[in-house]
Steps between C-alpha positions, in 0.01 A plus 500: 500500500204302276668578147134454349367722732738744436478467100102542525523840675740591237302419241201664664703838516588421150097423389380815671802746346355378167156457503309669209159511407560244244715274728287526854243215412774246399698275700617617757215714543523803774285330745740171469778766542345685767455165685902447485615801600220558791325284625761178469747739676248683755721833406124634468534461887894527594804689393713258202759550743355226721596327183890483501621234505220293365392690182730782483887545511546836701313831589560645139297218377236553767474877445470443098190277612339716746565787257273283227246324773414887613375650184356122389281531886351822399376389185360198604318703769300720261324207315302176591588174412236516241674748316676383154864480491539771221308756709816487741742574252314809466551630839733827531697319720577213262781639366678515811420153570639348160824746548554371881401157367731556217794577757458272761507207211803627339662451884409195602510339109906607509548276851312160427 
């Protein structure tokens, strides 16, 4: 299991369970975050599940992901690239994401 790895999805869930309009633009910004948690993971693509083993400990781990990754997907799908990172934060679904976000970090933080 690639401890770094592992630590930068953490802090990813952790970025995007915090993220405020103040905050967003900073470092790490949400599309460094997105990055991490997506597109370095391809869970945009497959179940986290594939992941155990490498990333994640167990199935609770994978389900806290998935259950953050889902809500994070549909967000991402109703704006463009182009869009500016506070715009997202105003989505009705962002909420959910920072909560599942929220959860999933508080897992995986308490099992380095």
């Amino acid at each position: 299991m690639s401890a770094s790895r592992r630590q930068s999805v953490v802090d990813a869930l952790e970025a995007l369970a915090g993220f405020t309009p103040a905050t967003v633009n900073g470092w790490p910004d949400l599309s460094g975050t997105v990055q991490v948690l997506l597109a370095d993971t391809w869970w945009d693509r497959f179940d986290p599940a594939e992941s155990v083993g490498e990333l994640l400990r167990d199935q609770a781990e994978a389900a806290a992901v998935k259950a953050a990754v889902q809500p994070l997907l549909a967000v991402l799908a109703d704006y463009n690239p182009a869009t500016p990172d506070e715009i997202y934060l105003t989505h009705p679904r962002w909420p959910e994401v920072a909560a599942r976000a929220g959860a999933a970090h508080e897992l995986l933080a308490r099992r380095p």
